[in-house]
mmCIF file of the C-alpha atoms, coordinates in Angstrom:
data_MODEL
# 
_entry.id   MODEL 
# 
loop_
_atom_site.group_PDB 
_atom_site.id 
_atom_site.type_symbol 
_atom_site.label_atom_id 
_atom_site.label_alt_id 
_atom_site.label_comp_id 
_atom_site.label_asym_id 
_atom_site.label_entity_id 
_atom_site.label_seq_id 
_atom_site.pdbx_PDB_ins_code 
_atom_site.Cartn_x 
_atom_site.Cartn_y 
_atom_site.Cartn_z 
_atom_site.occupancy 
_atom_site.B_iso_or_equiv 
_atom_site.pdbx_formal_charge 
_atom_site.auth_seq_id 
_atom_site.auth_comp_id 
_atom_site.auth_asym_id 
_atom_site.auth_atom_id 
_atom_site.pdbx_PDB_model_num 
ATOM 1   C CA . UNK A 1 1   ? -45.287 7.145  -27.361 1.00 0.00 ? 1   UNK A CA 1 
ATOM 2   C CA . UNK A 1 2   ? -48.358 9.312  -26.672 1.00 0.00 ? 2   UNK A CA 1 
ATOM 3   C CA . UNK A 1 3   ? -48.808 12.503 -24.555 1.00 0.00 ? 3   UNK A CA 1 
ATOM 4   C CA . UNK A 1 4   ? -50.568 13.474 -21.577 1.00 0.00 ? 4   UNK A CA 1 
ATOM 5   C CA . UNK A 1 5   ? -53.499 15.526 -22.601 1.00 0.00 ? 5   UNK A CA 1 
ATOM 6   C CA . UNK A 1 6   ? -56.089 17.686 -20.765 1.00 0.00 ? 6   UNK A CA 1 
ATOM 7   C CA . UNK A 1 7   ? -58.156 14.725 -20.497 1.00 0.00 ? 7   UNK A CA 1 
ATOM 8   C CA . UNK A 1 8   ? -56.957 13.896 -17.138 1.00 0.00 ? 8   UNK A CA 1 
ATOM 9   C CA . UNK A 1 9   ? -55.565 10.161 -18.425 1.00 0.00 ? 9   UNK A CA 1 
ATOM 10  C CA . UNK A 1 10  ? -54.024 8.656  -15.960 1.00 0.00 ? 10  UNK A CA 1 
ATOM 11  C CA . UNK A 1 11  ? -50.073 9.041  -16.178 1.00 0.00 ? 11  UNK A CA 1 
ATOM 12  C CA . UNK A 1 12  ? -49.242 5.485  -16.149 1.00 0.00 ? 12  UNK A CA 1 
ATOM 13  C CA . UNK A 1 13  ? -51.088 4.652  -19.184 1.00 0.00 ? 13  UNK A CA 1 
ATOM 14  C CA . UNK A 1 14  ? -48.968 6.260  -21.342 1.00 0.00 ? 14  UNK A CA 1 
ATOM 15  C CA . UNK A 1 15  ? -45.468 6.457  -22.492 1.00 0.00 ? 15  UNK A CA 1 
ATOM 16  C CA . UNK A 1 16  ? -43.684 9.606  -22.177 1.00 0.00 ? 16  UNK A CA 1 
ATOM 17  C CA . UNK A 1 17  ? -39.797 9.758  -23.330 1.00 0.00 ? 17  UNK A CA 1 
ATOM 18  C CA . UNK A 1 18  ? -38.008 13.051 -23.094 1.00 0.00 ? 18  UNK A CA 1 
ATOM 19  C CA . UNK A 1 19  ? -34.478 14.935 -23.971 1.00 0.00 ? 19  UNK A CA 1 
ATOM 20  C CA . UNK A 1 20  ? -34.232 18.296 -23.317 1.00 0.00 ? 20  UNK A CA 1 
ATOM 21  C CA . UNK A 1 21  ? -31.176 20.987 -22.952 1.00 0.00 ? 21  UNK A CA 1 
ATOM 22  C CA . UNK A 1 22  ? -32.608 23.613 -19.813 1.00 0.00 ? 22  UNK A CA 1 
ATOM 23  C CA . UNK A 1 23  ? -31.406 24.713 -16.771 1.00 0.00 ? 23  UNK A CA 1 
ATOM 24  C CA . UNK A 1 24  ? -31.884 25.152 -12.794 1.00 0.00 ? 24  UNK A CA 1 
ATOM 25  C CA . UNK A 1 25  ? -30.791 24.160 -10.025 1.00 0.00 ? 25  UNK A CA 1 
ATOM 26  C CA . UNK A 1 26  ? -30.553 21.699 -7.498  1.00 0.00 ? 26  UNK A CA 1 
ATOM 27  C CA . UNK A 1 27  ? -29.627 21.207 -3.861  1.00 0.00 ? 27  UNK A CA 1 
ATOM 28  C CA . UNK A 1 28  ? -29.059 18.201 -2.289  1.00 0.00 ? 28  UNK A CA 1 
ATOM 29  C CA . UNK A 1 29  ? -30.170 16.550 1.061   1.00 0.00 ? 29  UNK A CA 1 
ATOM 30  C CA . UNK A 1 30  ? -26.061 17.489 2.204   1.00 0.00 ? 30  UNK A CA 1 
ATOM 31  C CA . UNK A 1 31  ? -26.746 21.253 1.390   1.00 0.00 ? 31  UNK A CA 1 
ATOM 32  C CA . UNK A 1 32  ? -24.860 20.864 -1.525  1.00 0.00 ? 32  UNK A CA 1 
ATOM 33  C CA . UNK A 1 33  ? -26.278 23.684 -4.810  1.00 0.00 ? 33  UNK A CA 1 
ATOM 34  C CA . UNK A 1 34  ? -24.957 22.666 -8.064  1.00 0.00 ? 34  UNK A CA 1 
ATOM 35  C CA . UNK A 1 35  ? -26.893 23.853 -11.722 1.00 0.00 ? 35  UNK A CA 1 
ATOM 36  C CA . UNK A 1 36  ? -28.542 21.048 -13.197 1.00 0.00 ? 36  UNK A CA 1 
ATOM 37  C CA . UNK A 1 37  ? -29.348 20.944 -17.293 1.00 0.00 ? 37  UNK A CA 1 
ATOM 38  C CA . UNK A 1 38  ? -29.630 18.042 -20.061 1.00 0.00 ? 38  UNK A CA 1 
ATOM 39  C CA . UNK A 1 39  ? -33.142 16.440 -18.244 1.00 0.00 ? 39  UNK A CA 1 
ATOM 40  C CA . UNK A 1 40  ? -33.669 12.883 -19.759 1.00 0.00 ? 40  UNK A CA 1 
ATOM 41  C CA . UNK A 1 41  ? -36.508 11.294 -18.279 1.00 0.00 ? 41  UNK A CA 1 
ATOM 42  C CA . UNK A 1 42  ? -38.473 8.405  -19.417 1.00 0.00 ? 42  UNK A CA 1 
ATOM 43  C CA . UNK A 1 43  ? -42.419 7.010  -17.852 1.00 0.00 ? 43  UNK A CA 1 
ATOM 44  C CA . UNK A 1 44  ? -43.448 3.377  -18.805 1.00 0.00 ? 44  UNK A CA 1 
ATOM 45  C CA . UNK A 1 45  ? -46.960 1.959  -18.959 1.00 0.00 ? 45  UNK A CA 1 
ATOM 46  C CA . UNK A 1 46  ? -46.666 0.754  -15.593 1.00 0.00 ? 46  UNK A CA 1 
ATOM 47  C CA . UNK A 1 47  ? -46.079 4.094  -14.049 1.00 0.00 ? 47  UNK A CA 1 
ATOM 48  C CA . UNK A 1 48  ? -42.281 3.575  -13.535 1.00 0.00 ? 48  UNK A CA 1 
ATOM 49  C CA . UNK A 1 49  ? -40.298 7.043  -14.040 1.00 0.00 ? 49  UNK A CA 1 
ATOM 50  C CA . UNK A 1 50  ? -36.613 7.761  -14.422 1.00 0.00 ? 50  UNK A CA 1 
ATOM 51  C CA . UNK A 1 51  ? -35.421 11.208 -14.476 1.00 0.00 ? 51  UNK A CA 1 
ATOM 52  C CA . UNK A 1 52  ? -31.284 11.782 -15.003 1.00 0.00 ? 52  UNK A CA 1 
ATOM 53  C CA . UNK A 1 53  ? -29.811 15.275 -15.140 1.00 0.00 ? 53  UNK A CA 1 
ATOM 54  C CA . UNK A 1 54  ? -26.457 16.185 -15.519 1.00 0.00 ? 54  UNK A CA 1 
ATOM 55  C CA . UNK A 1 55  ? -24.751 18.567 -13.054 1.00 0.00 ? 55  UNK A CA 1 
ATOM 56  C CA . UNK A 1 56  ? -21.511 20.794 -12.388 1.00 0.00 ? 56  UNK A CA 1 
ATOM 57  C CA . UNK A 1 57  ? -19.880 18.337 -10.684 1.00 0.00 ? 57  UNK A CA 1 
ATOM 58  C CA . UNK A 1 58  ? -20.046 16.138 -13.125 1.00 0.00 ? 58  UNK A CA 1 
ATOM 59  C CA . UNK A 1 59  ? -21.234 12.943 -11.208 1.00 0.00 ? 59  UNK A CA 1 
ATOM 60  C CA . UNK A 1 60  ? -25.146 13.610 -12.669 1.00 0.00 ? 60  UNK A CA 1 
ATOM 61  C CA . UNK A 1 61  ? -28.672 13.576 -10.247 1.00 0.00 ? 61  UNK A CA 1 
ATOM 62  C CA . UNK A 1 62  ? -30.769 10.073 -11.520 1.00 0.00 ? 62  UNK A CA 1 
ATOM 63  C CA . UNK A 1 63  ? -33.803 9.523  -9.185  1.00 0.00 ? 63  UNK A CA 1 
ATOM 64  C CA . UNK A 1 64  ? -36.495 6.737  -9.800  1.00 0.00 ? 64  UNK A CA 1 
ATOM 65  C CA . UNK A 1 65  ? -39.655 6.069  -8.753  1.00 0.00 ? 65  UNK A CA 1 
ATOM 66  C CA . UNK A 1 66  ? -43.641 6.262  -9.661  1.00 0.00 ? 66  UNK A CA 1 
ATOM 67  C CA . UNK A 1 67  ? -46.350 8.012  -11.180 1.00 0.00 ? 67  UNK A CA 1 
ATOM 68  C CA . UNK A 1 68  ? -49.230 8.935  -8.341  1.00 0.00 ? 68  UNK A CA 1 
ATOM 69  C CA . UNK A 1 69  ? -51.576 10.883 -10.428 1.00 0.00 ? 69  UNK A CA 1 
ATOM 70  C CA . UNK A 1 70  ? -51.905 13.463 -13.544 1.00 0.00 ? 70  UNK A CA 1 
ATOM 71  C CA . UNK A 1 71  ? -53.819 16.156 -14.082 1.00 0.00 ? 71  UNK A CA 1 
ATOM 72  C CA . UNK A 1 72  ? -54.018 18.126 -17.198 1.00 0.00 ? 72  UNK A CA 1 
ATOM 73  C CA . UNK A 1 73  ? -50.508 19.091 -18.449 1.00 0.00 ? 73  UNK A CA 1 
ATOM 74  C CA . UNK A 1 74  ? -49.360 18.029 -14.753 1.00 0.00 ? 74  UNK A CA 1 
ATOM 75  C CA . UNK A 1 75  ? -47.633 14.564 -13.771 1.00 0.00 ? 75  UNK A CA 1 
ATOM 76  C CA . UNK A 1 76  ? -47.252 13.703 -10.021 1.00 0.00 ? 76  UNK A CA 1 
ATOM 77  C CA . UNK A 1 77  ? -44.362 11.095 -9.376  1.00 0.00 ? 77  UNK A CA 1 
ATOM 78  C CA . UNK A 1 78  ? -42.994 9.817  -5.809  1.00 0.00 ? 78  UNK A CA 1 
ATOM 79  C CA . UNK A 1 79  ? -38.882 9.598  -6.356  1.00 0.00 ? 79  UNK A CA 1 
ATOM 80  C CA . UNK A 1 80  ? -35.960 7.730  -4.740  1.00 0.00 ? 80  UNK A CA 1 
ATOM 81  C CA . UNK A 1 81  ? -32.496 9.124  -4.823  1.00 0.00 ? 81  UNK A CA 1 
ATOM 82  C CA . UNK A 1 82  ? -30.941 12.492 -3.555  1.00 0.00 ? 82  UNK A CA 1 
ATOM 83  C CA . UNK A 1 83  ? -33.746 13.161 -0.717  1.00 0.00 ? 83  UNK A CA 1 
ATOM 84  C CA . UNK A 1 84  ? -36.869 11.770 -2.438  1.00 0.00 ? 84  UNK A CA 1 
ATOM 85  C CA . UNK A 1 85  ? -40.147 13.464 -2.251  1.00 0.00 ? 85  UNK A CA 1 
ATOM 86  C CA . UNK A 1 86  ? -43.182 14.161 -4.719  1.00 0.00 ? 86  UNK A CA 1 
ATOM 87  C CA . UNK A 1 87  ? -41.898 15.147 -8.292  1.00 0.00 ? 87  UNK A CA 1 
ATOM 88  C CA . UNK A 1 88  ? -44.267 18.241 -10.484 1.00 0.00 ? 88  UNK A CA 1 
ATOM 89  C CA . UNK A 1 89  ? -43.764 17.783 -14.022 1.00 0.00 ? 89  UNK A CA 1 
ATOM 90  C CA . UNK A 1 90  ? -45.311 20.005 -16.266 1.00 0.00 ? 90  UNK A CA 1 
ATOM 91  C CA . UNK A 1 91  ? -45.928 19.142 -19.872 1.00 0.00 ? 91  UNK A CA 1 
ATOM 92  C CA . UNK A 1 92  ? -47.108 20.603 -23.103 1.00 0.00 ? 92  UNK A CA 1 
ATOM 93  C CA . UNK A 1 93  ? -49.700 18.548 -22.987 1.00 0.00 ? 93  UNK A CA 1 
ATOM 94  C CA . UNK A 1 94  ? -47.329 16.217 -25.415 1.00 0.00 ? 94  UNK A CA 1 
ATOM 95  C CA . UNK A 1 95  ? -44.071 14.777 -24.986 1.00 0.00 ? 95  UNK A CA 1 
ATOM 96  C CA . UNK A 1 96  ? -42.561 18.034 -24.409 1.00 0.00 ? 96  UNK A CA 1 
ATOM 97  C CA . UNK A 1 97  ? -41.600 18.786 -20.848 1.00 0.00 ? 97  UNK A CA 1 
ATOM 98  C CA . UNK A 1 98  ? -41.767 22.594 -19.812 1.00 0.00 ? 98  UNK A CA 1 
ATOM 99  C CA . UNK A 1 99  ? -40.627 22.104 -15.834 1.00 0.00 ? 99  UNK A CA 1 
ATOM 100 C CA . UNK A 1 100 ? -39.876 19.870 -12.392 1.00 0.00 ? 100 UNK A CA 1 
ATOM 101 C CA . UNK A 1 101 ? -39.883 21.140 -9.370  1.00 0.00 ? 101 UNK A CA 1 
ATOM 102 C CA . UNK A 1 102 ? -39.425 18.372 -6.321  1.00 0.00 ? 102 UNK A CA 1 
ATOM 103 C CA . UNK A 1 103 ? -38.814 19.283 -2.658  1.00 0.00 ? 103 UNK A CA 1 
ATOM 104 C CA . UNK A 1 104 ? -37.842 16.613 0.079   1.00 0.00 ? 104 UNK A CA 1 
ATOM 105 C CA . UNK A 1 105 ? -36.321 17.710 3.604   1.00 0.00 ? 105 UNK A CA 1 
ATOM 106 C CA . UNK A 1 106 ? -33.196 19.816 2.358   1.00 0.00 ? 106 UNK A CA 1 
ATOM 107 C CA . UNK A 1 107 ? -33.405 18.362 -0.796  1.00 0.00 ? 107 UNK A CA 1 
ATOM 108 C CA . UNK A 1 108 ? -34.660 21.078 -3.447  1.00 0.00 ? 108 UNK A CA 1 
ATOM 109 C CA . UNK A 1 109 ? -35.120 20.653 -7.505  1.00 0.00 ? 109 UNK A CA 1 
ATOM 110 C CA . UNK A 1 110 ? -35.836 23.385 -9.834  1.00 0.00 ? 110 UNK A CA 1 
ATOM 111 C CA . UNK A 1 111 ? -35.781 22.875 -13.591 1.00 0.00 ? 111 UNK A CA 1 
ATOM 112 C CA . UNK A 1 112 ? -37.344 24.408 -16.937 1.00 0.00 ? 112 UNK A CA 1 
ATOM 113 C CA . UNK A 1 113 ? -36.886 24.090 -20.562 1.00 0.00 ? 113 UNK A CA 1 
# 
């Protein structure tokens, strides 16, 4: 699908798939810090977003949820899973993600390609 350019279109409009390598780290809602790398994340038409990562532990971080609002290279999405909380998702403007951050209580995601 399409990308998410400066035009400020909204988010849900568009499909955005993604598969990228990076790195950061996560901390869960238990106080728990493990890296996090290989982000796969997908956004329908209808807003609908799921982001997976995997993680040291092995057991993986998948959180789900919906677009709120874009703006420029930036992608707003409200998340279930590990805490919740308002997803930032910066794009190239394309279908190439650059980083998420996402804070929730104690729950605290840092990511970048």
């Amino acid at each position: 699908g399409g990308g998410f350019g400066n035009n400020g279109v909204s988010a849900g409009t568009r499909d955005l798939s993604y598969r990228g390598r990076g790195s950061g780290n996560l901390r869960s809602d238990r106080g728990v810090n493990e890296s996090v790398y290989n982000c796969q994340m997908s956004i329908g038409r209808n807003g609908g977003v799921e982001i997976a990562f995997d993680t040291d532990s092995g057991y993986g971080s998948v959180m789900r949820g919906r677009v709120n609002s874009a703006d420029g290279n930036w992608i707003y999405a409200d998340l279930q899973g590990n805490g919740g909380g308002t997803m930032e998702i910066e794009t190239d403007g394309g279908n190439r993600v650059r980083q998420i951050t996402m804070r929730g209580g104690r729950f605290e995601l840092h990511w970048r390609n």
